[in-house]
ROLO-691977 format. One line per 2 residues: number of its first residue (from 1); their letters; for each residue x, y, z of N, C-alpha, C. Coordinates in pm, 1 decimal. Example, Ala and Ser with C-alpha at 12.3 -4.5 7.8 and 13.67 -1.06 7.14 Angstrom:
2
1 = AS = 1319.0,-569.0,780.0,1230.0,-450.0,780.0,1320.0,-330.0,780.0; 1285.0,-225.0,708.0,1367.0,-106.0,714.0,1290.0,3.0,787.0
This chain:
268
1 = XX = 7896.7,3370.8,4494.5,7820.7,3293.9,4590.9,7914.7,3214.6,4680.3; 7899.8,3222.7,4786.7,7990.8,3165.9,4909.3,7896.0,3090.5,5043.0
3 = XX = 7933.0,3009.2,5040.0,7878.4,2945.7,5178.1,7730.0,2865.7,5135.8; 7701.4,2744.2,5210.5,7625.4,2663.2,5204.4,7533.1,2721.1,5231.4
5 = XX = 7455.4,2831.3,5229.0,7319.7,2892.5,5286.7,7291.7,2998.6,5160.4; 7388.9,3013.5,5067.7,7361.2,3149.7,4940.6,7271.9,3065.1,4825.3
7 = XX = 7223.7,3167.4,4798.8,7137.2,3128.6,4707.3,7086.3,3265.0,4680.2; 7031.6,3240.5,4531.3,7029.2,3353.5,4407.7,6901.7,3330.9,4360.7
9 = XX = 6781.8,3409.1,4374.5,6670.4,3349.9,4304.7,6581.9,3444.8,4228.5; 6591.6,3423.8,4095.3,6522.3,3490.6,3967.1,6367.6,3425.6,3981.1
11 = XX = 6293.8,3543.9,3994.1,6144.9,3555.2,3985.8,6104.8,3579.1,3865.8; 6011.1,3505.5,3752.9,5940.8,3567.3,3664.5,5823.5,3563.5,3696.9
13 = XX = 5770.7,3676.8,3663.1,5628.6,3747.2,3678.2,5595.0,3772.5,3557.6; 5437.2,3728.6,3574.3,5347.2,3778.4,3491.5,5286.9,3901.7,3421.9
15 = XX = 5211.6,3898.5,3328.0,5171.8,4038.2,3298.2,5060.6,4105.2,3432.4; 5021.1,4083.6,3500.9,4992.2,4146.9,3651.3,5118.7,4107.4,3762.1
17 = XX = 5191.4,4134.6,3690.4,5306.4,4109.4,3808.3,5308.8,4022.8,3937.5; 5244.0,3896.2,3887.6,5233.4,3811.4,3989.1,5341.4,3653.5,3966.1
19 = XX = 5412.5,3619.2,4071.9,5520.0,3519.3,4024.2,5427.5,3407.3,3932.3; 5523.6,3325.0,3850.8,5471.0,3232.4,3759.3,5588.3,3092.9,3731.1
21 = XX = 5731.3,3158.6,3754.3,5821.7,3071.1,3769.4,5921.2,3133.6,3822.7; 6018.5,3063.8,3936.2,6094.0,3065.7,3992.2,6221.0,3011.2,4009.3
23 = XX = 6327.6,3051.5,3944.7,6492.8,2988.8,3915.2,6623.3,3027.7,4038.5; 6653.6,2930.0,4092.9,6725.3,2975.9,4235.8,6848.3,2880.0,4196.6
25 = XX = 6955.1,2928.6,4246.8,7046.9,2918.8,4214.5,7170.1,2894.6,4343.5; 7203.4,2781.8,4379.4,7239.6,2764.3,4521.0,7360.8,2662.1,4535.9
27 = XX = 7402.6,2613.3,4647.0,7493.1,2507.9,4660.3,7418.7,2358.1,4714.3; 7467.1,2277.5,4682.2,7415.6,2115.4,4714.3,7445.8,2005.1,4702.3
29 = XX = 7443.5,1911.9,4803.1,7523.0,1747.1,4730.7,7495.7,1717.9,4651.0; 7498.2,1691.9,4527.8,7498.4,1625.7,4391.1,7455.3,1460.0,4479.6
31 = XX = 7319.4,1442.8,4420.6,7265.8,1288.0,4520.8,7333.7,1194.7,4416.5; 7392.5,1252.1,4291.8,7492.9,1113.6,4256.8,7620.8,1099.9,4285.2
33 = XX = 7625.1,1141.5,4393.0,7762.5,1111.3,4422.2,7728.8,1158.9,4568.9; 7666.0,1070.6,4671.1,7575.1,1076.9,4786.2,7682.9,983.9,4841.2
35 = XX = 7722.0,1023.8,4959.2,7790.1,984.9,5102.6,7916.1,1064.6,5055.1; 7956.1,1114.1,4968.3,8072.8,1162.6,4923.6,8087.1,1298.9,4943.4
37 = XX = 7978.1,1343.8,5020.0,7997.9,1527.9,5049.4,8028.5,1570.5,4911.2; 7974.7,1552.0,4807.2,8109.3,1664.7,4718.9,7972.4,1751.0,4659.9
39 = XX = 8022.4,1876.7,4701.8,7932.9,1996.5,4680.0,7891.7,1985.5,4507.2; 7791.4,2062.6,4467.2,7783.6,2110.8,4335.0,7691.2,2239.5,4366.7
41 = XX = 7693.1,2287.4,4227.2,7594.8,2429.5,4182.5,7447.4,2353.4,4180.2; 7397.6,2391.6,4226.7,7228.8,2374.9,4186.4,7180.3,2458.5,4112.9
43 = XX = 7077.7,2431.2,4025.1,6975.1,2514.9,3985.3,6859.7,2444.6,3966.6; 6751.0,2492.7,4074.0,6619.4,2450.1,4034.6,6531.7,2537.6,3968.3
45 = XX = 6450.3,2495.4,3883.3,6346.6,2570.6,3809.4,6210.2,2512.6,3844.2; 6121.1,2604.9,3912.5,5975.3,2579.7,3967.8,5909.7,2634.4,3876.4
47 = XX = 5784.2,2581.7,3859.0,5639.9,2656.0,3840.1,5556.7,2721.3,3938.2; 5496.6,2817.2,3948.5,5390.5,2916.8,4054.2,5293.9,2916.6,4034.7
49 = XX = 5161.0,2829.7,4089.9,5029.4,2825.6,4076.3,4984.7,2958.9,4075.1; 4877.4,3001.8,4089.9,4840.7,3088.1,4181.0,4787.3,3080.8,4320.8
51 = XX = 4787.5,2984.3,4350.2,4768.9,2977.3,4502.6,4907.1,2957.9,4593.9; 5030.2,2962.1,4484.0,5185.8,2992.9,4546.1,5238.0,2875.8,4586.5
53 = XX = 5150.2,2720.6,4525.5,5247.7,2585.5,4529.8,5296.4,2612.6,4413.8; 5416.7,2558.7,4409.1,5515.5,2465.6,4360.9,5528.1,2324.4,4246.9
55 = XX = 5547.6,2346.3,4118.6,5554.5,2220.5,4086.0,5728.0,2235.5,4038.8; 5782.1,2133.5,4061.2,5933.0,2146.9,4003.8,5951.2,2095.9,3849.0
57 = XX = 6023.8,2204.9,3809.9,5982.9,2148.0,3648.4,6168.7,2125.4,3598.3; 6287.3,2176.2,3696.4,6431.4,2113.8,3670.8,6476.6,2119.9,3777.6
59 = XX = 6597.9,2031.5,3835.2,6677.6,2020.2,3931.0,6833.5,1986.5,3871.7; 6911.7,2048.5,3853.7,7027.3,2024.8,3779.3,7140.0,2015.2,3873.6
61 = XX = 7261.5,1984.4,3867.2,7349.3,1977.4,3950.3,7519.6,1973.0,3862.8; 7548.5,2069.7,3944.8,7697.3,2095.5,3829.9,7787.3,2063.5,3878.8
63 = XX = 7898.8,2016.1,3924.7,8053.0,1992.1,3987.4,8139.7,2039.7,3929.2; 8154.3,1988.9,3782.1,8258.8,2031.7,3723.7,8248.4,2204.0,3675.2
65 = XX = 8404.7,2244.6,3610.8,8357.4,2406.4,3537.2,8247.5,2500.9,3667.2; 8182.0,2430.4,3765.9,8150.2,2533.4,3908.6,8258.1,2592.5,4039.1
67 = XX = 8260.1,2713.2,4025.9,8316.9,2772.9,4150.6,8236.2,2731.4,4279.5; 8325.0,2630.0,4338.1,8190.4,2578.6,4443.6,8300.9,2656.4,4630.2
69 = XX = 8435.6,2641.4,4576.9,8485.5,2746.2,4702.7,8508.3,2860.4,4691.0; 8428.0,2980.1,4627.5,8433.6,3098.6,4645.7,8440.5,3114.1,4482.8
71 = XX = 8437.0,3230.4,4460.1,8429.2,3263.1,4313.4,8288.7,3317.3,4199.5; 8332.4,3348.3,4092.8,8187.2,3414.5,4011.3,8111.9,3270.9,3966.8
73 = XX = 7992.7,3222.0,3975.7,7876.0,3153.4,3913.9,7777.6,3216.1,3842.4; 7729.9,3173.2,3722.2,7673.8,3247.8,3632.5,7530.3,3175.3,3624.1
75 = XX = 7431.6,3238.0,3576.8,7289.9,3198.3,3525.5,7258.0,3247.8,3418.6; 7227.1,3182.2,3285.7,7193.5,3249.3,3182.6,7070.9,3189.5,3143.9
77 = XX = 6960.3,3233.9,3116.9,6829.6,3206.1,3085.8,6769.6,3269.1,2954.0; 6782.6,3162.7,2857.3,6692.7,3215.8,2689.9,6566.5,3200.5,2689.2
79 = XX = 6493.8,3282.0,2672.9,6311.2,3197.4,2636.3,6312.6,3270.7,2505.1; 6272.7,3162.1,2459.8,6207.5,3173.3,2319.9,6079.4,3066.7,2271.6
81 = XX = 5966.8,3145.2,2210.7,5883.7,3000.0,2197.3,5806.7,2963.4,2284.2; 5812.9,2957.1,2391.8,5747.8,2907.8,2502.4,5843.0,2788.0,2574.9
83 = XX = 5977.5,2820.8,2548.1,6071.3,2744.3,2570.0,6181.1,2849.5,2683.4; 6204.6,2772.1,2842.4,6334.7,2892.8,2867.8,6425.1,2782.7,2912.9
85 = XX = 6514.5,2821.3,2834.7,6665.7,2716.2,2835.0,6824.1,2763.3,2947.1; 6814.2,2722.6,2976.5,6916.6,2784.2,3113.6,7097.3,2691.5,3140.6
87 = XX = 7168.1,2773.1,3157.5,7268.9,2741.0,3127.7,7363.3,2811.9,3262.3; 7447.0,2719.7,3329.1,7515.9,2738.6,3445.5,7652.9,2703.2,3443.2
89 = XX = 7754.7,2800.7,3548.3,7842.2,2764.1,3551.3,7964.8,2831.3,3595.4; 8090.7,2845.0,3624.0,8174.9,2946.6,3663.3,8267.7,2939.3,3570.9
91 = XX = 8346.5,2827.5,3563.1,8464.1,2874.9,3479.2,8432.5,2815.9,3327.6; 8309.5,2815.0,3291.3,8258.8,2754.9,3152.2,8089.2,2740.8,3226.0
93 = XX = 8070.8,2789.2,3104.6,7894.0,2741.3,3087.7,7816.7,2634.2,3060.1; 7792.3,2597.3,3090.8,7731.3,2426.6,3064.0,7557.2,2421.4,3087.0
95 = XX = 7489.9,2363.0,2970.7,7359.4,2370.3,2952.5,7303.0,2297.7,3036.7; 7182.8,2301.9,3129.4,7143.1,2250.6,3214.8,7011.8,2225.3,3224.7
97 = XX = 6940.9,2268.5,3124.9,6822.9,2211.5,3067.3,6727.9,2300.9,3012.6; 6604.5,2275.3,2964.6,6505.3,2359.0,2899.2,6377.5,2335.3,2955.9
99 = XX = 6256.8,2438.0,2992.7,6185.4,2357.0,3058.1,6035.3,2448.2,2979.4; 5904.4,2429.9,2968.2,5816.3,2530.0,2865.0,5799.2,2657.2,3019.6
101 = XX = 5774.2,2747.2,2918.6,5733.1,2867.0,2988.5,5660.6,2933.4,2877.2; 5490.9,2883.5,2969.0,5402.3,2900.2,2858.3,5336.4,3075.6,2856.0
103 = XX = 5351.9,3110.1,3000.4,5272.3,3199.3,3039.5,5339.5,3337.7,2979.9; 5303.3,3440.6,2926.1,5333.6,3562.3,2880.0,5429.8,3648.2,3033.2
105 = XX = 5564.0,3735.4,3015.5,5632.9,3713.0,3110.3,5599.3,3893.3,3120.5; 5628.9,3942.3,3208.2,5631.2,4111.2,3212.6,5768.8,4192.7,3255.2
107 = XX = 5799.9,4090.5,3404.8,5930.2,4110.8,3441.5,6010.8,4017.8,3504.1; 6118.9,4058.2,3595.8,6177.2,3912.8,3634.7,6275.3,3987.5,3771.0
109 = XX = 6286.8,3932.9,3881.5,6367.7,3997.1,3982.0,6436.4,3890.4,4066.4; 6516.2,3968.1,4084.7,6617.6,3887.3,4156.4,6654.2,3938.6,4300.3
111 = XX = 6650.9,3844.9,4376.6,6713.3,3792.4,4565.6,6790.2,3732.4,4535.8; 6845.0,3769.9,4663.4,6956.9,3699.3,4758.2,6946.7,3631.1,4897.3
113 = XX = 6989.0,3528.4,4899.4,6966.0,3476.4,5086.6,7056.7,3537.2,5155.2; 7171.5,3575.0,5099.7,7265.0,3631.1,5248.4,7338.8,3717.4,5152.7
115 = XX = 7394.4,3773.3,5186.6,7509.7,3914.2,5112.6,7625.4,3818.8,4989.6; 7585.1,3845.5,4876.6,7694.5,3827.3,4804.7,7674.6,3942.9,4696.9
117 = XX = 7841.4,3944.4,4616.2,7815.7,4063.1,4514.5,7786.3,4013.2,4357.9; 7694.3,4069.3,4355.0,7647.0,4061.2,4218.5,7691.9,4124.7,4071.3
119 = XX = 7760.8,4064.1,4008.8,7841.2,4138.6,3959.2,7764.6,4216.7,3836.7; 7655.9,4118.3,3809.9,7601.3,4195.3,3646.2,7475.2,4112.8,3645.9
121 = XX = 7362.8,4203.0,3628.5,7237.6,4120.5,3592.7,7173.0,4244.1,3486.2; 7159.3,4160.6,3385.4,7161.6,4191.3,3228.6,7028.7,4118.7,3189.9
123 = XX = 6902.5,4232.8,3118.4,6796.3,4149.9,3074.5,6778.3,4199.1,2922.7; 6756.3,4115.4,2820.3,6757.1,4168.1,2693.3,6661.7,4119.6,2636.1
125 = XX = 6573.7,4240.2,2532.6,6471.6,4098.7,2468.9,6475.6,4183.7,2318.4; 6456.8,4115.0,2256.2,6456.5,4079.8,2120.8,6366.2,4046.7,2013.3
127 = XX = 6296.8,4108.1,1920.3,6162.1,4041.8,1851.5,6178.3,3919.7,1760.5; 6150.6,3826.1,1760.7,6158.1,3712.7,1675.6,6202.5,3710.9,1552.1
129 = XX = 6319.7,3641.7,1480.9,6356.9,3694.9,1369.1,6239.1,3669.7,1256.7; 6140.1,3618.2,1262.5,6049.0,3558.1,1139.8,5961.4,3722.7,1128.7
131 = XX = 5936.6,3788.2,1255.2,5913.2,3918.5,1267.8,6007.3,4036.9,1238.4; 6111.0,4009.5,1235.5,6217.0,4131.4,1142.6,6244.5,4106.5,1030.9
133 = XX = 6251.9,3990.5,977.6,6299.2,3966.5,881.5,6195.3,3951.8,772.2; 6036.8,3909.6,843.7,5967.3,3899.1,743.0,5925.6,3978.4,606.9
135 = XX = 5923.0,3946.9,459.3,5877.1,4061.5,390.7,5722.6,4039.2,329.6; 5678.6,4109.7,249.5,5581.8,4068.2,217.8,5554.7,3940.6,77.5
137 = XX = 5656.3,3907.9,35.3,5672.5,3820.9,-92.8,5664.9,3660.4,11.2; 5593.4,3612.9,-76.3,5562.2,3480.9,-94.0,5586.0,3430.4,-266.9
139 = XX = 5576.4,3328.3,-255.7,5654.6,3268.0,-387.0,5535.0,3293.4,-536.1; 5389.9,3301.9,-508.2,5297.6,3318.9,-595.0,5307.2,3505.0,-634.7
141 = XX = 5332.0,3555.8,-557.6,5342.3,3694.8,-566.0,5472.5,3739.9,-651.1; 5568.6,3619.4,-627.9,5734.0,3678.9,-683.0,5678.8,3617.2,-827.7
143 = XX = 5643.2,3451.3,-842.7,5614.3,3410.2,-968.0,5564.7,3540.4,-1028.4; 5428.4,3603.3,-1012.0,5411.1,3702.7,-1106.5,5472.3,3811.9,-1164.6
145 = XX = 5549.3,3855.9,-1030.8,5629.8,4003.2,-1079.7,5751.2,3933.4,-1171.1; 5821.5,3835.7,-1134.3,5905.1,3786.6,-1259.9,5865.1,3747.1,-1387.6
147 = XX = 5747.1,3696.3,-1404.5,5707.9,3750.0,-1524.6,5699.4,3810.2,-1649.5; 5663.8,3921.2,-1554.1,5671.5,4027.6,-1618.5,5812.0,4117.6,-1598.6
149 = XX = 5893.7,4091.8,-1544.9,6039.6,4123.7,-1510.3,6151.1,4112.5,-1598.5; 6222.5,4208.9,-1670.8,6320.0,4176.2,-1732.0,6477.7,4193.5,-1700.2
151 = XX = 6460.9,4210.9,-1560.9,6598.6,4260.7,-1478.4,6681.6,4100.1,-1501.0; 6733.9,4096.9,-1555.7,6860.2,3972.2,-1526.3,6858.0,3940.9,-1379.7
153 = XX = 6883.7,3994.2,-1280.2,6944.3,3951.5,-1135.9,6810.1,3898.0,-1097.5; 6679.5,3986.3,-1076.7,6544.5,3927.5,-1075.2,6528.7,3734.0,-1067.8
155 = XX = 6491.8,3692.3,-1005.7,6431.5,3495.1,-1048.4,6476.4,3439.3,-974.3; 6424.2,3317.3,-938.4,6449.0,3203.7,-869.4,6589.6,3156.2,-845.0
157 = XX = 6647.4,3147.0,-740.5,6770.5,3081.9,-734.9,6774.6,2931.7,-641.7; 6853.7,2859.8,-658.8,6850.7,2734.5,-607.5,6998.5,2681.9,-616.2
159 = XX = 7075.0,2646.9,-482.5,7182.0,2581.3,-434.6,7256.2,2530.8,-590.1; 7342.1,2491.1,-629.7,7411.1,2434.0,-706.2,7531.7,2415.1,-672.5
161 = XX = 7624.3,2463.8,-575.1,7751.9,2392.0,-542.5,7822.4,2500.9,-455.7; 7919.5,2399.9,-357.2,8001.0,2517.5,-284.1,8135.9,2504.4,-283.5
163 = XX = 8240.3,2554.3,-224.7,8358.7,2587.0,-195.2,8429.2,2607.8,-82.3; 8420.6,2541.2,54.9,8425.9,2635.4,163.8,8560.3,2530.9,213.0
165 = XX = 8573.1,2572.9,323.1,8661.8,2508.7,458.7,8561.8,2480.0,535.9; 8540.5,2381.3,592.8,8469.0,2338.4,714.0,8547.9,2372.5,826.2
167 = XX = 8646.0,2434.8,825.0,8727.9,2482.7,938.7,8686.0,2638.5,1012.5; 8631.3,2712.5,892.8,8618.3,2830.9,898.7,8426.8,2854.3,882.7
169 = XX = 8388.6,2792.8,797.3,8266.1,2787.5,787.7,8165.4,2620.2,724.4; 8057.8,2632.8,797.4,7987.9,2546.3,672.5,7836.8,2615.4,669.0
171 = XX = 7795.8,2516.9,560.2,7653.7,2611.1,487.4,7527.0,2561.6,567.4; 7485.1,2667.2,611.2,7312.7,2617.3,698.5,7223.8,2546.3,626.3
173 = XX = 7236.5,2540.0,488.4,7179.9,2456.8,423.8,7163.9,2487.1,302.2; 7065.4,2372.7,215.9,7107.5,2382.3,73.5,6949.9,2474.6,25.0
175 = XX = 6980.8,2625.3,26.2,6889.2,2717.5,23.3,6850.2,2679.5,-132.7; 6670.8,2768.2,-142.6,6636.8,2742.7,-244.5,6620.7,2945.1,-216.7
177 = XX = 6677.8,3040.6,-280.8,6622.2,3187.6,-293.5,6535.2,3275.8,-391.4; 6497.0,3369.3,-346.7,6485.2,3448.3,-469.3,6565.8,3583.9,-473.7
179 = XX = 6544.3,3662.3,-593.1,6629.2,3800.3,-536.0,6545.8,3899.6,-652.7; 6488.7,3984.9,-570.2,6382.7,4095.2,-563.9,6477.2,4228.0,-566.7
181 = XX = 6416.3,4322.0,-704.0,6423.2,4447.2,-652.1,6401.7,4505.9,-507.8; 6497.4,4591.2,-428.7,6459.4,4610.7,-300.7,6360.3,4771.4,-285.4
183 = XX = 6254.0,4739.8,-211.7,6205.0,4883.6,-209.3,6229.5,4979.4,-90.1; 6356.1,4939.0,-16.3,6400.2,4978.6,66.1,6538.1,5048.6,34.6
185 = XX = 6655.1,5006.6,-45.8,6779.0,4971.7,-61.5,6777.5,5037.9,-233.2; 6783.8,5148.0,-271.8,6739.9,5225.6,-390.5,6866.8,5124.3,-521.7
187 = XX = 6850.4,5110.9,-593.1,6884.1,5039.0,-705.5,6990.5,4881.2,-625.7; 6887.1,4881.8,-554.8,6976.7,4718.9,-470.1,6859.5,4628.9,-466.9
189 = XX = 6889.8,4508.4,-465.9,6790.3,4359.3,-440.3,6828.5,4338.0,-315.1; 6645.7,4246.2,-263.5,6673.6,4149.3,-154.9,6705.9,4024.2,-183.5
191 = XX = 6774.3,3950.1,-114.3,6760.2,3788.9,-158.5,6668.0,3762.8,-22.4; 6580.6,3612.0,-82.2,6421.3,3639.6,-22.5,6469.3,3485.2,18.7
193 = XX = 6434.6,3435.6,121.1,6456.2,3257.4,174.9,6330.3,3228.3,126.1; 6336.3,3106.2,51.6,6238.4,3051.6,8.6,6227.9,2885.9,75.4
195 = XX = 6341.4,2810.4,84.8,6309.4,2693.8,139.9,6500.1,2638.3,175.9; 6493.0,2494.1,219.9,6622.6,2441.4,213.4,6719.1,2474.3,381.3
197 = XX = 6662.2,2514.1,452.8,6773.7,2566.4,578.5,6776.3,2420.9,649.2; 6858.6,2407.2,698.8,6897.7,2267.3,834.1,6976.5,2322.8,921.7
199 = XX = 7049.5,2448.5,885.0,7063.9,2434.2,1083.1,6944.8,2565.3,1100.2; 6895.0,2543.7,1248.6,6799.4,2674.8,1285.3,6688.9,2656.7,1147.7
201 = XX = 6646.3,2541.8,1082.4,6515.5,2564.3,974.6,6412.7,2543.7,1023.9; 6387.9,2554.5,1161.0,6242.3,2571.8,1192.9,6245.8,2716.3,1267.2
203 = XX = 6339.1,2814.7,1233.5,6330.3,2966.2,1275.5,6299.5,3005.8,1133.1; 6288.0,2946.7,1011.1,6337.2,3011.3,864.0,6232.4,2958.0,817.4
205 = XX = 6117.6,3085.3,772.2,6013.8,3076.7,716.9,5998.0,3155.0,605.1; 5983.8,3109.3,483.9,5976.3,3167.5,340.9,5937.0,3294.7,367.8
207 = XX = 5978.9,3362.4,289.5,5903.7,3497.4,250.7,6047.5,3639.7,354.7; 6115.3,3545.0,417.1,6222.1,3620.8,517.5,6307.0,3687.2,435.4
209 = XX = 6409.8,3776.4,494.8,6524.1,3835.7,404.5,6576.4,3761.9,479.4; 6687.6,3694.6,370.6,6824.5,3642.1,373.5,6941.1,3717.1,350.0
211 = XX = 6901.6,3843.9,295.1,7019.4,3910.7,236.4,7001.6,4054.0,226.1; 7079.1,4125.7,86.2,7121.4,4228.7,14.8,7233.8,4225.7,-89.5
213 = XX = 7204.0,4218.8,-177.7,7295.0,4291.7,-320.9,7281.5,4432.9,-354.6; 7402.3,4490.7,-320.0,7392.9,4648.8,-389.0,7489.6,4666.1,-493.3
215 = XX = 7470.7,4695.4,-599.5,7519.2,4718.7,-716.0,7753.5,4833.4,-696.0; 7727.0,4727.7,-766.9,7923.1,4856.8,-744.7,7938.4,4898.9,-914.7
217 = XX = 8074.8,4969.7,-929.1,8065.0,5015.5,-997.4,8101.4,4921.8,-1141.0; 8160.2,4765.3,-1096.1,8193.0,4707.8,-1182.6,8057.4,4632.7,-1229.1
219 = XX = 8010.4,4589.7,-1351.4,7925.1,4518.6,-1415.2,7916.2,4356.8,-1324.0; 7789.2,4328.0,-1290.5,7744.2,4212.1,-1293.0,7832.7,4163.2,-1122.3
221 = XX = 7889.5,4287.8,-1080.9,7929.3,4261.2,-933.5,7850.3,4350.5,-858.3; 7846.0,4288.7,-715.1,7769.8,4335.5,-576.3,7870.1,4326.2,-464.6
223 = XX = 7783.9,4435.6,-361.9,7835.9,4372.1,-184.5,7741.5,4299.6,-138.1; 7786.6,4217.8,-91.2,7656.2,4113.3,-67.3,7644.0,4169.2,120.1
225 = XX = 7526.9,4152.4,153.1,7522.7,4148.1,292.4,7426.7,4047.1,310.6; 7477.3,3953.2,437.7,7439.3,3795.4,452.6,7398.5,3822.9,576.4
227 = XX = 7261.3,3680.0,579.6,7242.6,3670.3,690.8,7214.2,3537.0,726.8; 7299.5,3462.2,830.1,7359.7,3365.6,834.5,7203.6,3274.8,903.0
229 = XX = 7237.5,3136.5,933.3,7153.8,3042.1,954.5,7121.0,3099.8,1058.3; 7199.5,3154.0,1179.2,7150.7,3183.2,1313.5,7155.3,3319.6,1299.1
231 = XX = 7104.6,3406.6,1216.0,7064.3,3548.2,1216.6,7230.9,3599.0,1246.8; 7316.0,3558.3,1236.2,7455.6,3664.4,1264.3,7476.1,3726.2,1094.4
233 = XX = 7522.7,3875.3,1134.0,7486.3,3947.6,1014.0,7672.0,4001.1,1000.7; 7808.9,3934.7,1083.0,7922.6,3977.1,1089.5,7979.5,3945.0,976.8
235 = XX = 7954.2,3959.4,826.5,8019.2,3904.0,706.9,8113.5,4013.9,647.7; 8198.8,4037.2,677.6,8287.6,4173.1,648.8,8324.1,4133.3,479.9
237 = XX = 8344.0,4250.6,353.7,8412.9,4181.1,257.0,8366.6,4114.7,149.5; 8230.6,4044.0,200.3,8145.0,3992.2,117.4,8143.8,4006.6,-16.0
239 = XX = 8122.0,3952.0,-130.0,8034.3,4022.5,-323.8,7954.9,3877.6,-359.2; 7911.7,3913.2,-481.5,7850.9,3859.4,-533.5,7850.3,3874.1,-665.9
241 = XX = 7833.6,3815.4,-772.2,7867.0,3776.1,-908.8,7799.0,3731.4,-968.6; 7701.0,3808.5,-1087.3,7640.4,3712.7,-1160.9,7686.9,3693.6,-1300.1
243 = XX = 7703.7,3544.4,-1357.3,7767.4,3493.2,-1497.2,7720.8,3579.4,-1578.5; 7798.1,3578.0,-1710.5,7754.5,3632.1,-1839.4,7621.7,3613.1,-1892.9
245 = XX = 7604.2,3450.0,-1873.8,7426.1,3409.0,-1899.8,7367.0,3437.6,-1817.5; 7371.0,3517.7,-1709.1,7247.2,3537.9,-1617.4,7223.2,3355.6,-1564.5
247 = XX = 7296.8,3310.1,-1532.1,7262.1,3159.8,-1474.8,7298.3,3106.9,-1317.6; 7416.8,3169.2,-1335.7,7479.2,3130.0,-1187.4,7466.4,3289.7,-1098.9
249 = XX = 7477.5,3257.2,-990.9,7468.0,3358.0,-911.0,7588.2,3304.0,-746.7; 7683.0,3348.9,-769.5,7808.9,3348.4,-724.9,7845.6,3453.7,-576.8
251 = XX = 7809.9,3344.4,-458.7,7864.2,3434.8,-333.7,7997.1,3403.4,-245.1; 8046.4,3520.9,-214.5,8170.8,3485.4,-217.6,8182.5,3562.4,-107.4
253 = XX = 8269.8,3448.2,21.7,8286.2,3535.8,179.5,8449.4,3530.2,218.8; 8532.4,3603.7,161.8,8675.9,3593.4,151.3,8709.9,3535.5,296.8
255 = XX = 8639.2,3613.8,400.0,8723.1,3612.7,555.3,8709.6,3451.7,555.8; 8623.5,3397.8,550.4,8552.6,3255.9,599.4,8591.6,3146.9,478.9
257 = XX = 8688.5,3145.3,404.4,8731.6,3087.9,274.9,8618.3,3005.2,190.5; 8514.8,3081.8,197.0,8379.4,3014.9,110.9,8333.3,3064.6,26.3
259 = XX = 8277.8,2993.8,-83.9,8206.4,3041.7,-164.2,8083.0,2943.0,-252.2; 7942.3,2989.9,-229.2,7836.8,2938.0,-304.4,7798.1,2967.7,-398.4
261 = XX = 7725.8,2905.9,-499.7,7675.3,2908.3,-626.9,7527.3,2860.5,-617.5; 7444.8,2954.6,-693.1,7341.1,2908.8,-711.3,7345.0,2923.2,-869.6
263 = XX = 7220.3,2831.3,-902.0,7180.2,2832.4,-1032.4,7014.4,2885.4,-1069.4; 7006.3,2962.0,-1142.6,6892.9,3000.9,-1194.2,6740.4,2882.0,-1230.9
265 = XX = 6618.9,2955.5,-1159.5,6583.9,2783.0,-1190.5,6502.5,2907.7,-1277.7; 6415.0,2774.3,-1375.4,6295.2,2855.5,-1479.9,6210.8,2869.0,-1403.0
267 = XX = 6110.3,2945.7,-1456.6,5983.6,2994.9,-1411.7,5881.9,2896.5,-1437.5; 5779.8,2861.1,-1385.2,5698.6,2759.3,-1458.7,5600.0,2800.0,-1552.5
């Protein structure tokens, strides 16, 4: 984007393909720092009646980390929720606010006011992790099948202590699990989230996969495959370990110098 007249403007449309919000992306005095000419990035975010007023729902203004004399400026826009969070910037990204976007979206297009090159416009969508991850176990359903269950690895698990570097990793929280025969994963368990997340714990709803244990050839060891507070699934290396008493249940992430312990809780 070059010159005081460019501007970049992302249309979202509705499911009849009619606008609903509007994100433009331009140059402007920053009014805090008014008599001082000093340019910044704009980004405003509108709402679209249907009669095609206007309500302004952000006005942001960037100086710093913006290419404001020539150069690449970026727009990145998340919706999730009924939430779209937008983030600007050239030589670093910098968050610039969140605003609701209630209306169901279909598509989204993008103008230009005068000739610039566009280097990459990238749209991705994604199904909600509470929707991929969900299984069908809830905690009254697992109570019963353990029960009647005599698999050792089978039962309730719950946080009991960790090991890590806070340099390399820390723990999303102090999980409460279970770990289920898998009927997907032929002589392997799921580990099932049952409660306990703090970072991202209002994306983490019981009954989710947290995991995988698949059996190796040594006794009472696994490969564990993890899935982290924010759904990243990059755990290279991984195992898992359960004690002689069937009590502790031992995960262990070599790359990331960590390792958790859970303890077996009883059944009631």
């Amino acid at each position: 984007m070059v010159g005081r007249g460019a501007e970049a403007v992302l249309t979202f449309m509705d499911r009849d393909s009619v606008p609903v919000y509007v994100a433009a992306l331009s140059f402007g005095e920053d009014p805090a720092s008014a008599g001082f000419d000093e340019r910044a990035l704009r980004l405003t975010v509108d709402s679209v009646s249907p009669s095609g007023s206007r309500v302004s729902l952000l006005d942001n203004y960037l100086t710093k980390d913006a290419n404001i004399a020539g150069g690449v400026n970026c727009l990145v826009v998340d919706i999730a929720e009924g939430v779209a969070s937008f983030d600007t910037g050239g030589n670093k990204m910098t968050e610039a606010g969140s605003v609701p976007f209630r209306t169901p979206l279909s598509g989204i297009e993008l103008t230009v006011s005068t000739e610039m090159n566009v280097r990459r416009l990238e749209v991705r969508q994604s199904a909600a992790p509470a929707k991929t991850l969900m299984t069908p176990w809830t905690v009254e359903t697992l109570e019963n099948h353990f029960v009647l269950s005599s698999d050792p690895v089978e039962g309730f698990w719950s946080f009991l202590d960790r090991d890590n570097d806070p340099k390399w990793a820390i723990p999303g929280g102090f999980y409460d699990l279970a770990v289920v025969r898998s009927e997907t994963a032929p002589g392997g368990y799921d580990i099932i989230y049952l409660g306990g997340a703090s970072v991202e714990g209002r994306s983490w709803l019981p009954g989710m996969r947290k995991g995988t244990l698949i059996p190796t050839i040594f006794a009472d060891h696994y490969r564990l495959g993890w899935i982290d507070a924010r759904f990243q699934t990059d755990y290279p290396e991984c195992t898992a370990d359960l004690s002689a008493s069937n009590t502790i249940l031992t995960l262990s992430f070599p790359l990331h110098h960590s390792t958790l312990r859970f303890s077996r809780r009883p059944l009631r």
